[in-house]
Structures are given as structure tokens and as C-alpha cells.
C-alpha positions in Angstrom: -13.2 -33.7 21.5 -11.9 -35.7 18.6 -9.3 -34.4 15.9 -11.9 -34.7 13.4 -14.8 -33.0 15.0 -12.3 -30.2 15.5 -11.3 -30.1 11.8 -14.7 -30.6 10.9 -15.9 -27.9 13.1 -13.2 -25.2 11.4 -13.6 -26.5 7.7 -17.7 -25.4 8.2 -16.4 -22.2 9.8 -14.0 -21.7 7.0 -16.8 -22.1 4.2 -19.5 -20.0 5.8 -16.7 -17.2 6.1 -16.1 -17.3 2.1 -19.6 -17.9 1.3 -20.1 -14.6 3.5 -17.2 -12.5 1.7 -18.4 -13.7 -1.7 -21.8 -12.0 -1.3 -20.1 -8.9 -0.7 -20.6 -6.1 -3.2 -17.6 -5.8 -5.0 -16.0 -2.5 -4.8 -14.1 -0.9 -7.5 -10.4 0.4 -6.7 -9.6 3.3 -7.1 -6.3 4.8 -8.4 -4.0 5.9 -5.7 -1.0 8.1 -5.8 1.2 7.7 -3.0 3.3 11.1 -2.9 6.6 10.1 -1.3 9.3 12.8 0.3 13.4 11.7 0.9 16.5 13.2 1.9 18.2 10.1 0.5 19.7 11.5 -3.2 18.7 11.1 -6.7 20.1 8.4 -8.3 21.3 7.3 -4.8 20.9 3.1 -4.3 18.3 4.0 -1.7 16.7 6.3 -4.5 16.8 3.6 -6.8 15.6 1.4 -4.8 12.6 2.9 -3.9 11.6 3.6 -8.0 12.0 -0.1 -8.1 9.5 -0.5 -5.4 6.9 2.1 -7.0 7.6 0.1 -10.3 6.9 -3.5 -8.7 3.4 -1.1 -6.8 2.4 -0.8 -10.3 2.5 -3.9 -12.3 1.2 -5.3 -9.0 -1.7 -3.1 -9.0 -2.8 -3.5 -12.6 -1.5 0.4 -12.5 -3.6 1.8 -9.4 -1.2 2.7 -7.3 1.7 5.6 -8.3 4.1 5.8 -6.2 5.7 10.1 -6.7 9.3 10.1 -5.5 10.7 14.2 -4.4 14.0 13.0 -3.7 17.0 15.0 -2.2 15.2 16.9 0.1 13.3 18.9 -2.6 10.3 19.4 -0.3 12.4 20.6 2.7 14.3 18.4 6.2 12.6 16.2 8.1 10.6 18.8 10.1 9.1 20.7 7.0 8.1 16.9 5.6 6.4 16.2 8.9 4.3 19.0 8.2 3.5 18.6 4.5 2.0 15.2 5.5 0.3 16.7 8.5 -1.5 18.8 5.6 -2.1 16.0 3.1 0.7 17.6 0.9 3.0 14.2 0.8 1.8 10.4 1.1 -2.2 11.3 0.5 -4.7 9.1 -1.3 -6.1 11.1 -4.1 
């Protein structure tokens, strides 16, 4: 089988997949708060790093996505955190 054939054979593939995903409804986002549980200390680097992150989420997002820092342990050690987000208490969709 040729080079081109090949190529041609993809490039048709390629166009009936977008012509496919562009007939898809368009479904409106919804906002998401990302609820997000440390032991790492306020105004730590690693603290400050992650409000950097949650601010980059947001302009990214046009605003959708929060991202809710408890840092310093404020929701309990690593076992009691296991088991907030086992309930939906930390890192849920809302």
C-alpha cells in the first residue's frame, strides 16, 4: 500500500471524526468546585503553590472551576481526609 493511499485513507478518517463531533449537541459546563484537603501549611510554598494552580483552573475555565483549599490539616490526618472524600465531603463536583 502506497504512502499516499495511507495518508489519504487517515485524512478521510480524520474528517468524518470531526464532522461526527461537530453534530454533537453542545453541552453546557457546569461550575465545579473542587474542595481540596492538605497537611502542607498555610502560606507554605506547597500552599502557595497550589492557590496558584486553583488561580490558573480559573482563568482557564472562564471561572467554572473553584478550586477550595483547607490547608494545615483543618479537616483532620490523612485517615479522617480519606473518609471525608469517601463521603463526598472533600474533592466533590457540586
Amino acid at each position: 500500500m502506497s504512502f499516499n493511499l495511507v495518508a489519504s485513507s487517515a485524512l478521510r478518517r480524520l474528517t468524518v471524526a470531526i464532522a461526527l463531533l461537530a453534530t454533537l449537541p453542545v453541552v453546557r459546563a457546569q461550575n465545579v468546585v473542587v474542595k481540596l484537603a492538605t497537611l502542607a501549611p498555610e502560606g507554605s510554598s506547597w500552599h502557595l503553590t497550589l492557590k496558584e494552580m486553583g488561580e490558573e483552573w480559573k482563568k482557564v475555565s472562564n471561572g467554572r472551576v473553584t478550586l477550595r483549599i483547607y490547608p494545615g490539616g483543618v479537616v483532620g490526618d490523612e485517615a479522617e481526609m480519606i473518609s471525608k472524600i469517601r463521603l463526598g465531603t472533600i474533592t466533590r463536583r457540586r
